[in-house]
C-alpha positions in Angstrom: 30.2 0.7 -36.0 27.8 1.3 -33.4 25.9 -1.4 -30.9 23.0 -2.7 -33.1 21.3 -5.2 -30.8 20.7 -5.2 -27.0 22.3 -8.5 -26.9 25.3 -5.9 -26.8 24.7 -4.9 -23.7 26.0 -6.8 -20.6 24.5 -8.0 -17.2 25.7 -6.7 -13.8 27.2 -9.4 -12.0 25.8 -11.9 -9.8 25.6 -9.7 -6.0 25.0 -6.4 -7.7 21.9 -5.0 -9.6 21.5 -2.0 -11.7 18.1 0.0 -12.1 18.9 2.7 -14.3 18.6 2.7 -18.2 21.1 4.1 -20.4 24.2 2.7 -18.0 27.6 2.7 -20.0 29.7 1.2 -17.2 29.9 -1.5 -15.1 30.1 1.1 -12.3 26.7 1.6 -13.0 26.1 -2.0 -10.7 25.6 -1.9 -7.4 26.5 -4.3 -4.6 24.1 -5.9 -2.2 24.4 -4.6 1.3 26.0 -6.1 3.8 24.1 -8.9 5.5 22.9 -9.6 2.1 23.6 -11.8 -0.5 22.3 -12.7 -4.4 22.6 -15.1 -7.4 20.8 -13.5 -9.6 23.2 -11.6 -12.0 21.4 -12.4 -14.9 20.0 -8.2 -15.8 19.0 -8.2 -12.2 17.2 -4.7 -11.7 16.1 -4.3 -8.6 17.4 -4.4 -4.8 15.2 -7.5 -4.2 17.2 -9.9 -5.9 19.3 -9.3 -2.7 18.3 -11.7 -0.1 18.7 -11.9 3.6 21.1 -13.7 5.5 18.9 -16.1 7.4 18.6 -15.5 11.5 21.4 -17.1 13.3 23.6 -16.0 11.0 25.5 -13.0 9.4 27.8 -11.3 6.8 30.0 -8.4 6.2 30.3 -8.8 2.5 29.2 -6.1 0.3 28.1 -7.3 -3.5 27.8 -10.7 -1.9 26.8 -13.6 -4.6 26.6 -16.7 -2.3 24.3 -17.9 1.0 27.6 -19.5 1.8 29.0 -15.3 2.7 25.8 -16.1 5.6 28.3 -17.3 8.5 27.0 -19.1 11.9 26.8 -17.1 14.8 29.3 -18.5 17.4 28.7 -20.3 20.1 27.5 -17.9 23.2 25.8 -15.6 20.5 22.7 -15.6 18.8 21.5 -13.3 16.5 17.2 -13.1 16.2 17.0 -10.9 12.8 17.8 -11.8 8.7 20.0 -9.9 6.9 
């Protein structure tokens, strides 16, 4: 039997959005870039859900889904721009 609701279909996890229609695949997600970070999860659509790591800090993650992926700068460094 064939999906007959859209409750069938699943949200991209939290740190990846999708903003196609008609996605079969999980694939279909994609991360946050690095620098970036999101919570949203929840049939997120759109690269805004992604935030920026605030200034002083920085990440390398890709399809990050926590601030805590923001690390410190050390000490001798600085960094003046988000994400």
């Amino acid at each position: 039997m064939g999906a007959s609701a859209e409750s069938t279909c699943e949200d991209c996890l939290e740190g990846t959005y999708n903003d196609q229609t008609g996605s079969t695949s999980i694939a279909a997600c994609v991360d946050c870039s690095i620098g970036r970070y999101s919570t949203a999860g929840q049939a997120a659509t759109s690269s805004s859900v992604c935030l920026e790591c605030a200034e002083g800090k920085w990440s390398d993650s890709v399809g990050a889904s926590a601030e805590s992926t923001c690390e410190d700068c050390l000490e001798g460094t600085y960094n003046d721009q988000t994400g």
